[in-house]
N, C-alpha and C positions, 0 to 999 in steps of 0.2 A: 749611249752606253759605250763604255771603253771596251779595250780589246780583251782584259784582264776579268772586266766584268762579265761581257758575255765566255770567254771561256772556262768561268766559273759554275755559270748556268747551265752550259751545257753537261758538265762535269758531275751539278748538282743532280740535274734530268737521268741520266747515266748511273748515278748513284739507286734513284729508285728502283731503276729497271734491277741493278744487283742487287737491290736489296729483296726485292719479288723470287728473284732466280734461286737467290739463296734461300730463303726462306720454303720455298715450293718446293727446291731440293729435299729439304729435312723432312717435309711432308710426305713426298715422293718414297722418300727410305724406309717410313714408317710402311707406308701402305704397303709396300711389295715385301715385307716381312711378314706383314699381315698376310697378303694371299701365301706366303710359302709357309705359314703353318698353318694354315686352311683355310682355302678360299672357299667359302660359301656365302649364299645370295646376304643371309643375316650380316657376316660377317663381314662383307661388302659396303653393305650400304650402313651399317653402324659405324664405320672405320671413316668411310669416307663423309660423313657427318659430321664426326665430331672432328675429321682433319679440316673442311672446308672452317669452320667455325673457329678453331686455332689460329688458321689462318688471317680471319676477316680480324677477327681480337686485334690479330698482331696489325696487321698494315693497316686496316680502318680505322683501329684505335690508338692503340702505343705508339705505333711508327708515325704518324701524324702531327707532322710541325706545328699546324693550329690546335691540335688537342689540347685541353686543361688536365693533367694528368694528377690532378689534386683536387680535382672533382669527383659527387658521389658518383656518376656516371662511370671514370675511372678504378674507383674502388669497387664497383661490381663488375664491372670488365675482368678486373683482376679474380674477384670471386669465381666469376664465369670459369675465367683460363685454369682455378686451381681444379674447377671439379671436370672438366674437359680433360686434364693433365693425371688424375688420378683414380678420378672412376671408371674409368677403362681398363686399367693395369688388370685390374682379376680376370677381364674377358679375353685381353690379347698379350696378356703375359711381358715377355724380352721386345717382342714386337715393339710397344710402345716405350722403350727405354729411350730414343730420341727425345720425347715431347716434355720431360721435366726442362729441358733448357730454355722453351720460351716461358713461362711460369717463373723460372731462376732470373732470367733478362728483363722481363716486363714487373717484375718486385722491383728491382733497382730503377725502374723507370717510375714506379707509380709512390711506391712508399718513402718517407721523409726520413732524413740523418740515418745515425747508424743499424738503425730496425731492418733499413734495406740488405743491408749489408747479413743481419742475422739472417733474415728470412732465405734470402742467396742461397749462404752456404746450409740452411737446413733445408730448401728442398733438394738441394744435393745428395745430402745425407739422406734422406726419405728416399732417395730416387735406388741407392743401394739396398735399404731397408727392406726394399718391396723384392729385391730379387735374393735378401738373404736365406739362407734356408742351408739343410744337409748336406755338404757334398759340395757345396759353391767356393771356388777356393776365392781367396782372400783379394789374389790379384784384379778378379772380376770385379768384384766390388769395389777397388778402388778405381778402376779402368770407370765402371759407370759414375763415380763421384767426380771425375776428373772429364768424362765427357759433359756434363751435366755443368761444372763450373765453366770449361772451354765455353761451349754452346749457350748458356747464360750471356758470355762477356760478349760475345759475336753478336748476339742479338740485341743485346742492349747498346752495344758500339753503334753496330747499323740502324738502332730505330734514334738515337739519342742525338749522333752527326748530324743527320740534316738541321734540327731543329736548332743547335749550337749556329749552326752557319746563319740559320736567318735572324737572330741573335745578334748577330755579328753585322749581317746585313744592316740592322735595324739599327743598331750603335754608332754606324758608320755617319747613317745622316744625321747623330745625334754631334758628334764629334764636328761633323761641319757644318751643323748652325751653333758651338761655339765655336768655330773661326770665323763664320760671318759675323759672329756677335763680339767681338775682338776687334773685328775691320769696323764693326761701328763707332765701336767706342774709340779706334784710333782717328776716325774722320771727324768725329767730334770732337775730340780734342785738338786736332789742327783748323777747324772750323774756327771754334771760338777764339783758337788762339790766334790765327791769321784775320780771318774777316773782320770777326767781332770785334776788334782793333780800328779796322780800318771806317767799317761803317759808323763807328761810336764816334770817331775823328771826324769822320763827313758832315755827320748830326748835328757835332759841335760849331765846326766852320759854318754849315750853314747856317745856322742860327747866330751866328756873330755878324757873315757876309748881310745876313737879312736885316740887323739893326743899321748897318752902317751905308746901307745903300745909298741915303738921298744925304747925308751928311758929309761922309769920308769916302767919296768916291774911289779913290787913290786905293785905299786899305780893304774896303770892299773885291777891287779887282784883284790884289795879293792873295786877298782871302781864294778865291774863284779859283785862281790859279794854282793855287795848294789841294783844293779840292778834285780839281780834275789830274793833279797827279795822283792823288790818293787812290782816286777811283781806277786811275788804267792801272796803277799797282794792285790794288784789291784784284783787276783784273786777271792779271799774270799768277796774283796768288789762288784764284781758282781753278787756275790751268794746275799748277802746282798741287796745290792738293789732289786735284783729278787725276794726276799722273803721281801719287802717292810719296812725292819729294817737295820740304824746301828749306834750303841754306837758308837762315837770316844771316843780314853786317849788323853789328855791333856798333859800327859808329854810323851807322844809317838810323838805326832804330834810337840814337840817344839825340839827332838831329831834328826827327821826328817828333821825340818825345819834349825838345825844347820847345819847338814849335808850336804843338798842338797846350801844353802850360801855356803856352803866351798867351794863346788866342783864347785859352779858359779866364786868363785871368788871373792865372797861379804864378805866383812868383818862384820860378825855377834857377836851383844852384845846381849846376854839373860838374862834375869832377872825376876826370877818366883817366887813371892809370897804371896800363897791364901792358902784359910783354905780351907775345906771340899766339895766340891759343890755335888749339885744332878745333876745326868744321861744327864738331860736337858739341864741345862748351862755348861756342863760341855764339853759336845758335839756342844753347841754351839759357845765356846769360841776357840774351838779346828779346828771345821768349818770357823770360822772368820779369823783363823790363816792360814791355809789351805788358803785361799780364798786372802789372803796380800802375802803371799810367791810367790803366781803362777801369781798372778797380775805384781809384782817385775820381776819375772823371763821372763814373757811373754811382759812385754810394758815396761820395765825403763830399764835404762842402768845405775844404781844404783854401787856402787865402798861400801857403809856401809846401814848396816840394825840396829835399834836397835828392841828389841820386850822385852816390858814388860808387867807382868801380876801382879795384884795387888787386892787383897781382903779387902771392906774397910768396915767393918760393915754388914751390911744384903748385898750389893752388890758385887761383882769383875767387874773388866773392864780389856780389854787387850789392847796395842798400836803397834802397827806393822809403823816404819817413815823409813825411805829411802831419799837416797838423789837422786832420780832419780825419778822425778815426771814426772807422763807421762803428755801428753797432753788432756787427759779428766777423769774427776778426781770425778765428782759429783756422787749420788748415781744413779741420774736418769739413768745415762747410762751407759750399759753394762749390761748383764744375770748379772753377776755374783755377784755384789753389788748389785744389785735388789734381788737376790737370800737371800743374806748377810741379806738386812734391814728387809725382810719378817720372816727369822727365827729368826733374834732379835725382834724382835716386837714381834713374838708370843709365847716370854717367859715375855713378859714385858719389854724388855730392848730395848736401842736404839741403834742406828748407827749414824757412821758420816765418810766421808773421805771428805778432803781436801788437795789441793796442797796450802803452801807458796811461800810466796816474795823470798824468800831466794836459791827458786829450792829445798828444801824438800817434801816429801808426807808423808799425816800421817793418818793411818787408825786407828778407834777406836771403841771402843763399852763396852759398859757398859749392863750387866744383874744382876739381884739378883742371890744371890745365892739358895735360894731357890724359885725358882717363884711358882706360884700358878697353883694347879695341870691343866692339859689339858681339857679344854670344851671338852664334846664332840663332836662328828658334829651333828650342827644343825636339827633340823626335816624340814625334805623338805618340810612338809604341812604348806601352808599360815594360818598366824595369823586369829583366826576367823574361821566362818563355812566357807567355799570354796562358792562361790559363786552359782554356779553348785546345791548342794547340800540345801544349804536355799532355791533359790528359788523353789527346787521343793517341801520342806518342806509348804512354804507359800501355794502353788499350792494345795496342798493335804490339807493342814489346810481349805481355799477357798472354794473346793469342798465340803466336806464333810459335813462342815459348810451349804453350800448353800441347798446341800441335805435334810438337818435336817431341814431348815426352810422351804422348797416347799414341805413336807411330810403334817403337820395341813393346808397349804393352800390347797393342793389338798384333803382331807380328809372334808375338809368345805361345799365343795360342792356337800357332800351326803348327799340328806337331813333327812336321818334319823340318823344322827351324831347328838348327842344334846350337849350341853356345856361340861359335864362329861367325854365323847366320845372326844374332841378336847381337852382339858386338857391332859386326857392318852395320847393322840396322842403326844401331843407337849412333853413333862415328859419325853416318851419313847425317843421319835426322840432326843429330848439335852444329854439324857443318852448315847443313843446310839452313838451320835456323839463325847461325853466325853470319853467313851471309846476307841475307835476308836482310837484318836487322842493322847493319854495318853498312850495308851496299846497296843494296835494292830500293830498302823506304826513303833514302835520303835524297834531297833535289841537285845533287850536285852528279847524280851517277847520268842523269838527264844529260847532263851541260858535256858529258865526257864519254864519247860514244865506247871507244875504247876500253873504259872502264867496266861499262854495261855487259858489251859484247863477253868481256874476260869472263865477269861475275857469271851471264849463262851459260858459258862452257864450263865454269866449274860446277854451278848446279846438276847440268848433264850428266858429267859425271859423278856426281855423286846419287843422283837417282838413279841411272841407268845399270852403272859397274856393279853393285849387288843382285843387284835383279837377274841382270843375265849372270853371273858366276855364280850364283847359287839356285838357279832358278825357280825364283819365289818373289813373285810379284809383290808381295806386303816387304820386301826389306828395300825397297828404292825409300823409306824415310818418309817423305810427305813431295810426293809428285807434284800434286798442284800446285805447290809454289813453283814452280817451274813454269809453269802456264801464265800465274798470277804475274809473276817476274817479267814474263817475256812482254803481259800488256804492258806493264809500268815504262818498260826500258823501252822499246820497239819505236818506231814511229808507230802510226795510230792504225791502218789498217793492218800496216804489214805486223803487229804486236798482236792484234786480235788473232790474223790469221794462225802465228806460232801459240795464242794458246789455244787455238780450236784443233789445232795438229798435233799435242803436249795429250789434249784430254782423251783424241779420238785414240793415239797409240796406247795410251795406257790400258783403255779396252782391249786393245789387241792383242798386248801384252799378255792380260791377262786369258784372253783365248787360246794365246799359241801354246801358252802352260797349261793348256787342257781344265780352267777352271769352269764351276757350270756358269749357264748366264747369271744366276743370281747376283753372284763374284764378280762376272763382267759388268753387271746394271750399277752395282756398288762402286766398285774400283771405278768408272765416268763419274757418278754421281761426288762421290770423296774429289776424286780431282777436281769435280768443277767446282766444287763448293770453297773449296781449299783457294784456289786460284781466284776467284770471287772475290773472300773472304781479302785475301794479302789486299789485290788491286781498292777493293771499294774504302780501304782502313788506309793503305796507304794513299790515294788519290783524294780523300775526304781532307786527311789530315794536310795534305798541298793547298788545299783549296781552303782550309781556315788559315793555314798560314799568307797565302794570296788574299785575303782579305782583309786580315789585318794589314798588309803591307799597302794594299790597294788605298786605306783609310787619308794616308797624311796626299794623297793622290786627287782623293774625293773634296777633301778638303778647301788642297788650293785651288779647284775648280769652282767650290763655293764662293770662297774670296775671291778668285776674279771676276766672277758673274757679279757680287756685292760693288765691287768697285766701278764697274760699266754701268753700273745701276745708279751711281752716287758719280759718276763724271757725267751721264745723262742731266740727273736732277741738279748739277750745279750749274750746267750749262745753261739748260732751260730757264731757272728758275734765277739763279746770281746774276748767270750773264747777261739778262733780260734786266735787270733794273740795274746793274752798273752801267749798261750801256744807257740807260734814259737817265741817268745820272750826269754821266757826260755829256750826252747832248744838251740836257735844259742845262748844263753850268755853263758849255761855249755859250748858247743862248743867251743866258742874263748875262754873261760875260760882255755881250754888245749893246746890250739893252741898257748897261749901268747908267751910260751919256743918254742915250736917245728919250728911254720910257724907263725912268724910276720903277713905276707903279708896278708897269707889267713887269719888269726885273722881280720886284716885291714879290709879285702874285708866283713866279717861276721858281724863287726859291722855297716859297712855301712850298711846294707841287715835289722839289727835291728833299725836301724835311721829309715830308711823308711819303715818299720812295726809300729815303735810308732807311728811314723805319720799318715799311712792308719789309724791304733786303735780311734787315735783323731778325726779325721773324722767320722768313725763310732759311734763315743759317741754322733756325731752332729746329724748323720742319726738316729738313733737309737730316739734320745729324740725327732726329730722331724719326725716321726712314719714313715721313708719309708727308706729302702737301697736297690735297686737292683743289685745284681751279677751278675758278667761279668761270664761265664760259662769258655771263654777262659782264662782270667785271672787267675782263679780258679785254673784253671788246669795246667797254669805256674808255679803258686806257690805251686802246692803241688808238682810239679816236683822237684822243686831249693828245698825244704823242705823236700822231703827223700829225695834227692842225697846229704843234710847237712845231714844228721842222716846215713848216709853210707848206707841206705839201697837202693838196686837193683831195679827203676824203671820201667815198663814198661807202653806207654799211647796207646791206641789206640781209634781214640773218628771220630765217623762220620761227617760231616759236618754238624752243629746245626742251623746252621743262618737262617733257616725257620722255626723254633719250634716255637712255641709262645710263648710270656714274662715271664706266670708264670711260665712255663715247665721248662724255661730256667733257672730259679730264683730257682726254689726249685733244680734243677738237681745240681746247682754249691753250693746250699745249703748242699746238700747230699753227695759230693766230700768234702766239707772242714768238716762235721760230721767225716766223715769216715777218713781222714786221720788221722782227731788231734784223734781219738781213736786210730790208728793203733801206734802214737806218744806215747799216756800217757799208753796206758793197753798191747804194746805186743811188745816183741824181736824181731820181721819178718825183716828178712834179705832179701826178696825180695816180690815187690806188684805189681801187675798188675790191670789199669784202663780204663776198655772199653765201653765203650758207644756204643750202636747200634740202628740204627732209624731206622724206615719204614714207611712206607705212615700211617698205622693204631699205632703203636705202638712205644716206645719209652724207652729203657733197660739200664742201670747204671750196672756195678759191680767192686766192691772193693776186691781184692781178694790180701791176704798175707799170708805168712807162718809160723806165730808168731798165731798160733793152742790156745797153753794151757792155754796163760797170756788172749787171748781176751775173747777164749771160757768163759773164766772164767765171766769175767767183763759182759759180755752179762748175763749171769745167773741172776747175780747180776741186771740186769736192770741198769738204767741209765735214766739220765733225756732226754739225747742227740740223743739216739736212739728213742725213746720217741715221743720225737718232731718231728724229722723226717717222722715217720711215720702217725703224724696228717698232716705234709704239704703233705704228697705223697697221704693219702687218701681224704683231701680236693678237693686232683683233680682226682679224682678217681680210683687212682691208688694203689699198695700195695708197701711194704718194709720187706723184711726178712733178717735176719741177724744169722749167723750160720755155725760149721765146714759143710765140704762137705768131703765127698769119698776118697779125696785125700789128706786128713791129713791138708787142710786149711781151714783159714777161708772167708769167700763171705758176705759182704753186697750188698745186690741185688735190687735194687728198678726199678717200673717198668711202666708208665704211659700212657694210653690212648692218643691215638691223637684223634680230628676229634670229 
């Protein structure tokens, strides 16, 4: 988990708990109204029933990120909340004027499109309704319409935020398996474009080197000799792909491509003339060439090839025509022309192939020579604020807004506030809320200590300067933001501690102006709820905005992981048959003069090597190969006993192990030979496998001591690897001389 992640979590965790605080507050309000218009045992225990129950609605059900809130379970939740919200009004009158706000919040949460929206602002209206009557002036009534919308939005803000974020959470891994799924389809197309080349050329030679062995000795060893450069290049292009780069030459690849015609059989005309090009086109004209030779060699039965390249002005194009047109010819189909048009396109340039009337086929493509440098890749973040994120911006704007204007309404109604006294009030309350909104919710007031510091001394004073000059506690505007302010800006305890300091004096406050406690319980309870309210709206909204930013993060941690994963499986799997490639080629390479036959028998052995390699380029790009452990273990048998070295196998019976045991063990067999092949002299190796019901034992053991010990020091990517699949499954891998002058790769895996 990154640093980002968990201190989102924590943030998210922290949200709850304010979301509980807030919500108990509002509960908290109602009830102590209750007892101060008559506490009796009925009225007691009816009050605090149907508040427990409000309550459980709201955070059990609405507030609940997994909740289906489009479920019938939902729509009677809501029934629930509306007859909880209004059949009490006749029993506890103004008391209950609080509780239309969760009923107002939890419609916008339950109900679809704009019905939400109606039903909102009509239990608003209802919520006035209920207190209209003789003698109510007018301001009340909208004061309770106006708490009723405020308290709606707060609660649907705070039950709605979390479940947005895990949302957001859940998109994140959706966005990075398309970038894994991107890194595959880019390795597969350097797959086939580099290997598949190479191995198809191998395929070919040897099947040419095989006819001419006991005839054209001479031409036979040429052959050999083309082959095992083929192969240590295939090699270096594995590394290259593994390490997500490769340059082709242009006039490497048209060398190649004369060569390998020759050896087909095809009568090639080459014709190369361009000026200068950059890295880009110059790899991609090389690629396109690559891509027309293997297409020839692999679907046409083509007798002449011509291939020109031509530089005309700012552009080059190259022509690759054959008289052996296959039978599907278009770009649409086939990897490999699809591969082709994608990397002309994304120099600028185009593609085309077609088959003629005539039974020719003509590939072509045209690029600049110099195209215009590489975009980078794109920002993953959508054009625009993210949607997530405005709306909680709106939400918070909303609130705080609403706040500032139920601050002079509720202040109105003291009647020793005179015009003067409501003016401060309202002054203070739009300041307050300016600021706020300007300075406070924004992530930049964080980064700028000074700015913070500024913005709560002007808060201060604007809550504090009315209060004491007029002394009237309700004209400080909306205290709690001050609190809420102080967690936002603060560092993190010392911010707590200023708003627990912010809520306690406002009580005070209200004590030293001789209010009764009713006043003092309210005045704490307003501020805390206020201060809550700013922090969990504007900390929510950080924390969507930090996850969407976290995503292009998430991302490229997907793609690296994909790419360790796909430089493992080419190692394993490519480098394992390129390297017995080149051995049995040196091999029949010697064998041409001495043993025909067995030269004969060796290159067949390497036909059907190139071919497993070609299949594994397929496995490989499309992300799965499982090893046969038996197989495995055939082939490394037939593989020293080519290298003259003294095998011995001894292997338990495996066919109960499970898939990956099996997969990584026959994984750890082909590691350890092709080492024992490229880093040591061992004239004799012994391979035993031992099972048990609990345990499960591999050992590579040879006596080629000084070349391996060495290479192990050295490290290696191969060993490496090995030891990530053996301890994915909880298992370990040591490699190292032993006692008896050899050397033991050891790997060892849990069953069970």
């Amino acid at each position: 988990m990154t640093l980002r992640q968990e201190r989102s979590s924590v943030s998210r965790r922290l949200a709850y708990v304010v979301i509980s605080v807030v919500f108990a507050n509002y509960l908290g309000n109602a009830f102590i109204f209750v007892l101060q218009a008559g506490a009796t045992p009925v009225r007691i225990v009816s009050s605090l029933a149907c508040l427990v129950a409000i309550g459980y609605l709201q955070l059990g059900v609405f507030s609940r990120p997994s909740a289906n809130l489009r479920s019938t379970k939902a729509y009677l939740a809501l029934g629930a909340m509306a007859l909880l919200v209004f059949a009490p009004v006749p029993f506890f009158a103004y008391a209950w004027g609080g509780m239309p706000g969760f009923l107002a919040g939890s419609a916008l949460l339950v109900l679809p499109g704009r019905v939400r929206w109606f039903v909102f602002v009509g239990v608003a209206l209802a919520n006035a309704a209920t207190k209209a009557g003789d003698g109510v002036p007018v301001g009340l009534l909208a004061y309770a319409v106006a708490a009723s919308l405020v308290a709606g939005l707060v609660v649907y803000g705070l039950s709605r935020l979390p479940s947005l974020v895990k949302q957001l959470e859940t998109a994140r891994s959706e966005l990075a398996d398309l970038a894994v799924s991107q890194e595959r389809l880019r390795f597969a197309r350097d797959l086939h474009d580099l290997l598949g080349f190479s191995l198809s050329a191998i395929t070919l030679k040897v099947e040419l080197a095989r006819k001419l062995v006991s005839e054209h000795t001479e031409r036979a060893s040429r052959e050999l000799a083309e082959i095992l450069g083929i192969a240590r290049e295939a090699l270096t292009d594995v590394r290259a792909v593994a390490s997500s780069y490769r340059e082709l030459s242009l006039a490497d690849e048209i060398e190649s491509a004369r060569s390998v015609l020759t050896a087909a059989g095809v009568e090639a005309t080459i014709e190369a003339d361009c000026a200068e090009l950059s890295p880009r086109s110059r790899t991609t004209l090389a690629t396109v060439l690559r891509e027309g030779v293997t297409n020839l060699l692999r679907h046409s039965e083509a007798t002449r090839c011509s291939i020109t390249v031509r530089g005309t002005g700012p552009t080059v194009s190259i022509e690759v025509v054959n008289d052996g047109a296959p039978a599907e010819a278009s770009v649409e189909r086939g990897s490999g022309l699809t591969n082709l048009a994608t990397r002309t396109s994304a120099v600028g340039g185009a593609l085309l192939a077609q088959s003629s009337p005539d039974g020719t086929y003509r590939l072509y493509a045209e690029v600049p020579a110099e195209p215009a440098p590489a975009e980078p890749a794109g920002d993953p973040r959508p054009a625009g604020t993210p949607i997530a994120t405005r709306f909680a911006q709106v939400l918070l704007t909303a609130v705080v807004i609403g706040y500032a204007f139920m601050a002079p309404m509720l202040a109105s109604y003291n009647h020793a506030v005179g015009p003067a006294g409501l003016a401060a009030c309202a002054a203070s309350s739009a300041v307050i809320a300016l600021l706020v909104l300007t300075v406070v919710s924004r992530p930049h007031t964080r980064l700028n200590p000074m700015l913070g510091y500024a913005t709560l001394a002007g808060l201060a004073v604007c809550v504090y300067v009315p209060q004491f000059v007029f002394q009237n506690p309700y004209l400080g505007g909306v205290p709690g933001f001050l609190a809420g302010a102080a967690a936002v800006i603060l560092p993190r305890w010392v911010g707590w501690a200023g708003f627990v300091a912010v809520v306690a004096g406002q009580g005070v406050i209200q004590a030293l102006f001789d209010y009764p406690p009713i006043d003092v319980a309210y005045g704490v309870m307003a501020a805390t709820n206020h201060g809550l309210v700013l922090y969990a709206l504007t900390r929510l909204r950080s924390m969507v905005t930090e996850l969407h930013e976290a995503r292009e993060e998430l991302a490229t941690a997907a793609v690296t992981q994909e790419r360790l994963r796909f430089a493992r499986d080419l190692h394993d799997l490519l480098g394992y048959s390129l390297s017995a490639i080149t051995l049995k080629s040196e091999l029949t390479h010697r064998l041409l003069t001495i043993d025909p036959g067995r030269a004969r028998q060796e290159l067949t052995e390497v036909l059907d090597i190139s071919r497993q390699a070609l299949a594994d380029v397929r496995s490989v790009a499309l992300s799965y190969r499982e090893l046969s452990l038996n197989e495995e273990t055939q082939s490394a048998q037939a593989l020293l006993s080519a290298a003259d070295i003294e095998v011995t196998v001894r292997i338990d019976a495996c066919d109960e192990l499970p898939t990956d045991v099996r997969v990584t063990l026959a994984t750890v067999l082909r590691e350890g030979v092709t080492n024992l092949l490229r880093h040591s002299k061992a004239e004799r190796c012994e391979i035993v496998l031992s099972s048990s019901p609990r345990l499960v034992t591999m050992d590579i053991i040879n006596d080629g001591l000084a070349v391996t010990e060495r290479n192990s020091r050295n490290g290696g990517s191969g060993i490496g690897n090995l030891t990530t699949r053996v301890c994915a499954l909880g298992g370990s891998l040591d490699a190292g001389p032993t006692s008896e002058r050899t050397f033991r790769l050891h790997a060892e895996i849990p069953l069970g």
